[in-house]
C-alpha positions as CSV (number, residue, x, y, z in Angstrom):
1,X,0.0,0.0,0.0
2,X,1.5,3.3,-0.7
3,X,-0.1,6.5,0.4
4,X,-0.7,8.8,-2.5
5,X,-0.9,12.4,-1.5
6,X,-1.7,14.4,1.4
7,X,-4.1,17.2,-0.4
8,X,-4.6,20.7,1.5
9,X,-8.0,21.9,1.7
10,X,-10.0,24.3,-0.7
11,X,-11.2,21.7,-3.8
12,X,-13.0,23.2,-6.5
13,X,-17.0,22.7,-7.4
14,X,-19.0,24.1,-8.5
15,X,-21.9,26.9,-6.8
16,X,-24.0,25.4,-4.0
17,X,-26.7,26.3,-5.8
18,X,-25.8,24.4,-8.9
19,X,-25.0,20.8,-7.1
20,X,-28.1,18.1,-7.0
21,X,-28.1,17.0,-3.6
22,X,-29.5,13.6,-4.2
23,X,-28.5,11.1,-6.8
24,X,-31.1,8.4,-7.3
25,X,-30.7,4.7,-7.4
26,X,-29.7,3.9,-11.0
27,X,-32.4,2.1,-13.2
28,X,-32.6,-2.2,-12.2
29,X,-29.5,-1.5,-9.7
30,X,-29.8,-5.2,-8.9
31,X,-29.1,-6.3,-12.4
32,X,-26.8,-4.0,-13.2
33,X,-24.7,-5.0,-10.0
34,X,-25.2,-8.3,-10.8
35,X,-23.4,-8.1,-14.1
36,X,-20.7,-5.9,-11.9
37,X,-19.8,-8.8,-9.6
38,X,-19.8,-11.0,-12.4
39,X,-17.2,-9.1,-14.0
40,X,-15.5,-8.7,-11.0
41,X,-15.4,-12.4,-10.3
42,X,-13.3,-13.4,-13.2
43,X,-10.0,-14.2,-12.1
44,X,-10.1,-12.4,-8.8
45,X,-9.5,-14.2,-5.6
46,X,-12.7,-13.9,-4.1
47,X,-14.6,-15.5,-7.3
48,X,-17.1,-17.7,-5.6
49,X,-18.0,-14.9,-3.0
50,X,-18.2,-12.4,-5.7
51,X,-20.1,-14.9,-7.7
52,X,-22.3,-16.0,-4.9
53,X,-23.4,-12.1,-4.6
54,X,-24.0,-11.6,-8.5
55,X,-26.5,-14.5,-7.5
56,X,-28.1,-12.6,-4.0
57,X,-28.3,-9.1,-6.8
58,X,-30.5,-11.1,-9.4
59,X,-32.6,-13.1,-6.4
60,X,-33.1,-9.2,-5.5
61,X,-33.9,-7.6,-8.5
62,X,-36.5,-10.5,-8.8
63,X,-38.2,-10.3,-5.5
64,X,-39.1,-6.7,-5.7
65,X,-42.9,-7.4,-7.3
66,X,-43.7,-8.5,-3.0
67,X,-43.3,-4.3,-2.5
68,X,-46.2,-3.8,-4.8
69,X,-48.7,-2.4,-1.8
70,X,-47.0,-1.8,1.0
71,X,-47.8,1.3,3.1
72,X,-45.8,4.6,2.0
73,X,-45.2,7.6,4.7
74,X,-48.2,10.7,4.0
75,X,-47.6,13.7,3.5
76,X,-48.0,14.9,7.0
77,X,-45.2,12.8,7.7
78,X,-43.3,13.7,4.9
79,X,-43.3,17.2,6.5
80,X,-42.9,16.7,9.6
81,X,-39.6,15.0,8.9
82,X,-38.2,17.4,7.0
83,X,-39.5,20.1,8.8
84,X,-37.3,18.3,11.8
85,X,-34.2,17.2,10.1
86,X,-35.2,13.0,10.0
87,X,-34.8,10.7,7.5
88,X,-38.4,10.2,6.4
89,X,-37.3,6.4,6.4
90,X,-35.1,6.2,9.0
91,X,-34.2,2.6,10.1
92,X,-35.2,3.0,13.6
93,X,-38.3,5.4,12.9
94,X,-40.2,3.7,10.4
95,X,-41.8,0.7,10.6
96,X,-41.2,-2.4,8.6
97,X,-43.6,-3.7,6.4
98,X,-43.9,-7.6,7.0
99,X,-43.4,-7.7,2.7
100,X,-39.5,-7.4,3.5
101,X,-39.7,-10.9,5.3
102,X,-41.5,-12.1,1.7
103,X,-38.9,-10.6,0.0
104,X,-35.9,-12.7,2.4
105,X,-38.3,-15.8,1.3
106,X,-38.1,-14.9,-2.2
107,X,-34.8,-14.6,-2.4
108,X,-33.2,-17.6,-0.4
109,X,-35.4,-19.3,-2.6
110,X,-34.2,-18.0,-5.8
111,X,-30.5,-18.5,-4.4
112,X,-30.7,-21.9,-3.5
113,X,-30.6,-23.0,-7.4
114,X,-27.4,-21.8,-8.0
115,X,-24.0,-23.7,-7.2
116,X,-22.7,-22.7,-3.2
117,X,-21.3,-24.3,-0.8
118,X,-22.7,-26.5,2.1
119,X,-22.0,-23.6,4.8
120,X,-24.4,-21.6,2.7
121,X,-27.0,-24.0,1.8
122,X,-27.4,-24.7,5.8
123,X,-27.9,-20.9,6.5
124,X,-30.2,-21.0,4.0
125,X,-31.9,-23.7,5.5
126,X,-31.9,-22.1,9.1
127,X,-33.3,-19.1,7.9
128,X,-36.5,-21.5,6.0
129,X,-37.2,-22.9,9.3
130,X,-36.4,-19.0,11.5
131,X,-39.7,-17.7,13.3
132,X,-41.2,-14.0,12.2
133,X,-40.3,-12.8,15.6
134,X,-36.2,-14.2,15.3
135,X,-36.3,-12.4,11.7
136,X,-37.2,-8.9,12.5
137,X,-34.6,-9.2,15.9
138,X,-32.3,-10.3,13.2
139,X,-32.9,-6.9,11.1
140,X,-33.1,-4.9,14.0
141,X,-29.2,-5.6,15.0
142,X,-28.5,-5.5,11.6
143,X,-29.9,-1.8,11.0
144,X,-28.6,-0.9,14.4
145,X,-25.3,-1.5,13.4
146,X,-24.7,-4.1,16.1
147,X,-21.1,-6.0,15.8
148,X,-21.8,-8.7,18.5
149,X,-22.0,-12.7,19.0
150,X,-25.7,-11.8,18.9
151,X,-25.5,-11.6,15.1
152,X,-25.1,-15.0,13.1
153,X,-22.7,-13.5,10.4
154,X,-24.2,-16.1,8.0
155,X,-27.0,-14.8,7.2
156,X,-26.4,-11.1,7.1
157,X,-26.1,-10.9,3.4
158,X,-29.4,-12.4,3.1
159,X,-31.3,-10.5,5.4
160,X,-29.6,-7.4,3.9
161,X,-30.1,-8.0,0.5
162,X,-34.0,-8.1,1.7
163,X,-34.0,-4.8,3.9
164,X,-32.2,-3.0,0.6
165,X,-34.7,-4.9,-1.9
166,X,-37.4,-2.6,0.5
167,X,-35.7,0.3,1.2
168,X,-35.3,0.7,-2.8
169,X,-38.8,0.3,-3.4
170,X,-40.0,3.0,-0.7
171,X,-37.3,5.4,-1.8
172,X,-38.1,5.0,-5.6
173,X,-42.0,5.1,-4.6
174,X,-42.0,8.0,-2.7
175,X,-39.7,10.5,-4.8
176,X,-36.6,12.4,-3.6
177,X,-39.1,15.5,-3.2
178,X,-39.8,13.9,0.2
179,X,-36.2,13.9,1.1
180,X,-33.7,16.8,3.1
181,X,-30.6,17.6,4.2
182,X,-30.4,16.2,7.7
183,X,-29.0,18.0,10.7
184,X,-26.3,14.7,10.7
185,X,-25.1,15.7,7.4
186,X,-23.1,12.4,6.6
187,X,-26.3,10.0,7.1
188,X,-28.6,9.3,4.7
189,X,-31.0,11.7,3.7
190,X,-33.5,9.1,3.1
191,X,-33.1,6.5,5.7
192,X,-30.5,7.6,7.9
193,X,-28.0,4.8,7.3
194,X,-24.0,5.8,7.8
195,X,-22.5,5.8,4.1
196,X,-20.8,3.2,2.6
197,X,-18.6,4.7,0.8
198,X,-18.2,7.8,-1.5
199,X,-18.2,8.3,-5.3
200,X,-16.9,10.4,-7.8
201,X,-18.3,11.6,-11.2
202,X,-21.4,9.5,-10.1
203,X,-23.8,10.6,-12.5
204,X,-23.2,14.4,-12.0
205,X,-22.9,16.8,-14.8
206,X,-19.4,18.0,-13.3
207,X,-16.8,14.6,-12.9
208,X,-15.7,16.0,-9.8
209,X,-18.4,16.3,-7.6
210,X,-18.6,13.7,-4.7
211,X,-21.4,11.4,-3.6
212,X,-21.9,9.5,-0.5
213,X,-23.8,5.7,-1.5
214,X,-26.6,4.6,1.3
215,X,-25.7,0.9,1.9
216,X,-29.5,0.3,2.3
217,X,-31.6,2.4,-0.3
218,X,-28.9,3.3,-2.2
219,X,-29.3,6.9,-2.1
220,X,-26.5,9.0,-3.4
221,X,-26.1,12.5,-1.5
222,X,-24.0,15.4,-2.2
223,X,-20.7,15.7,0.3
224,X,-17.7,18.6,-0.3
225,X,-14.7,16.5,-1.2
226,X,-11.0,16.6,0.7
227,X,-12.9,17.0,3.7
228,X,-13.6,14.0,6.6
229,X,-17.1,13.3,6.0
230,X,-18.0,12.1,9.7
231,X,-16.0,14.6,11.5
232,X,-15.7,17.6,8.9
233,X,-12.0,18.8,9.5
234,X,-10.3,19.8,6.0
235,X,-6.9,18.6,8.1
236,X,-5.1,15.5,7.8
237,X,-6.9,14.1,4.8
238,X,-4.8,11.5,3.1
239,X,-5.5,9.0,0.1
240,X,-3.8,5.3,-0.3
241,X,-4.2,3.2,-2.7
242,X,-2.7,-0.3,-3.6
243,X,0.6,-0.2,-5.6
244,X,0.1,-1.0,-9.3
245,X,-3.4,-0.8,-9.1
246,X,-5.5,1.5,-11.6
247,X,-6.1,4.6,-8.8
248,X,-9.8,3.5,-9.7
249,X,-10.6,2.8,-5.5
250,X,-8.3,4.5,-2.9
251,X,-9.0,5.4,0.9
252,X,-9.4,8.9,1.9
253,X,-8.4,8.8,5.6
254,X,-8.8,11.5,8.3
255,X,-6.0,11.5,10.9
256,X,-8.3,13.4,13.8
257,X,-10.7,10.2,12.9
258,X,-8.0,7.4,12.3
259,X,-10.8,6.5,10.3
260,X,-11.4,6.1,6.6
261,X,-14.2,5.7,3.7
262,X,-13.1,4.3,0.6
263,X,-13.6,6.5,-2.2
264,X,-14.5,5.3,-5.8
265,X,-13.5,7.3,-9.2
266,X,-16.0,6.3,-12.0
267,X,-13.6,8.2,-14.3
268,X,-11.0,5.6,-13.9
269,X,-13.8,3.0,-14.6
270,X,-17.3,4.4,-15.8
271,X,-18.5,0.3,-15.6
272,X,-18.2,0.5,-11.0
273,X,-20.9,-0.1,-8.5
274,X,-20.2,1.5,-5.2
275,X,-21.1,-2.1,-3.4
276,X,-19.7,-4.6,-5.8
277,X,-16.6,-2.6,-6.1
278,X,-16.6,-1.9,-2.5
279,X,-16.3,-5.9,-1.9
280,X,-14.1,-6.7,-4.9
281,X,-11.3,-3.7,-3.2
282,X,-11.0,-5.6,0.2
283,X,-8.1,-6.1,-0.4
284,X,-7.1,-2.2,0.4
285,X,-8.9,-2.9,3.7
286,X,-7.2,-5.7,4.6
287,X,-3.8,-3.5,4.5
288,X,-5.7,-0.3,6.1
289,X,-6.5,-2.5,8.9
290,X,-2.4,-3.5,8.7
291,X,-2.0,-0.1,9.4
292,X,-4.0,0.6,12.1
293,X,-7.0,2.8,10.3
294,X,-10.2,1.6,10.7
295,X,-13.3,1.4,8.4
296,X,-16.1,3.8,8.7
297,X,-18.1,2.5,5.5
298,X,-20.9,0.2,6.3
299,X,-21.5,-2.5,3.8
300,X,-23.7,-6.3,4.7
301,X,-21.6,-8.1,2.4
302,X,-18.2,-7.4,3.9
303,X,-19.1,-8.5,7.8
């Protein structure tokens, strides 16, 4: 790992008032980041994993027809939680429709066809034969962010692949009109979820405009680059990268935080997806972690 640069503060964009705040989800994410992982997979050292997910992003894309009529927040709502600064969605303020439990059904069923491992099949198997009650304690630690012996590792890409297959639908069904800039500026605007990692030339008219990419709804919001996204200092901002590598994923660390977010450059490779990518770089976490810097970007499939 080499670090790159050390870049002093003051970054060009462009006016305030010119920047879209919110990015939404790209059109069939699921199938596009299927085809991502699949690409990925080929001759990388985490082939079957990367593989395995390509299969979990097509089981997703095809259990999104459960959403069709579950409840979406009023407008009341809708105005109250902007007039306040909360995620309209937010993970621990709204409630879950039981259609996201349909959607975990859907998918392990849609999963179990393709070629995996025994370790997989019999998480899949415990999760068939997993009471209501066990499922949405499950989702609750997940959301809460819990890192503890209470959460069976196994099946958190499942359950997460169902809690983003709902969170897309409620996002994409209730329009980013209903969404704000919230008084946490680094959590998601839609559902309050910590970023999981940043992006840039993500759709924008200007290629250097940064994005932060909801690990849940993936929502893309607007965040001023060379600057720490969870603790704002413009000081001690550093970016490392792996030697030899195309410069396409790097970590922008802050030394106040000795924390970092991996940052993704869509010029270097138009063809990324914040989470496939994210994965198919663990590499550069692996020797971040070496180093003594820890991971601030949330992401299901990298417990």
């Amino acid at each position: 790992m080499t670090n790159i640069n050390v870049i002093q503060p003051g970054t060009i964009e462009a006016a305030p008032g010119e920047i879209p705040f919110l990015l939404p989800p790209p059109r069939n994410v699921f199938q596009t980041r299927a085809a991502r992982l699949s690409d990925l997979a080929d001759g990388h050292a985490l082939a079957e994993y990367l593989r395995f997910l390509a299969a979990l992003a097509t089981a997703q894309h095809a259990s999104m027809y459960v959403f069709r009529h579950v409840p979406l927040p009023g407008p009341q709502e809708i105005e109250r939680c902007r007039e306040h600064g909360m995620p309209t969605l937010g993970t621990m303020g709204w409630k879950r429709d039981p259609a996201w439990r349909e959607a975990l059904r859907s998918i392990v069923k849609e999963v179990e066809t393709a070629t995996l491992p025994d370790a997989t099949r019999a998480t899949i198997a415990q999760l068939k034969d997993t009471d209501d009650a066990s499922l949405e304690r499950l989702a609750e630690r997940l959301l809460a962010g819990d890192d503890d012996e209470k959460l069976d590792r196994a099946a958190v890409p499942f359950i997460g692949a169902a809690l983003q297959a709902y969170w897309l639908h409620l996002v994409t069904s209730v329009g980013f009109e209903a969404f704000d800039r919230l008084e946490v500026p680094h959590l998601c605007p839609a559902c309050g979820s910590a970023p999981m990692v940043s992006v840039v030339g993500a759709g924008a008219g200007d290629h250097g405009l940064r994005y932060l990419t909801c690990p849940l709804c993936n929502t893309q919001w607007h965040a001023v680059r060379i600057k720490c996204v969870f603790c704002d200092t413009t000081k001690g901002i550093a970016y490392y990268g792996i030697e030899g590598g195309s410069g396409a994923v790097k970590a922008e660390s802050c030394e106040a935080c000795q924390g970092y977010l991996k940052i993704l450059y869509t010029e270097k490779d138009p063809n990324m997806d914040a989470l496939a990518d994210d994965v198919a770089s663990i590499a550069l976490d692996v020797l971040m972690a070496e180093s003594g810097i820890t991971r601030r970007g949330t992401n299901f499939f990298l417990f």
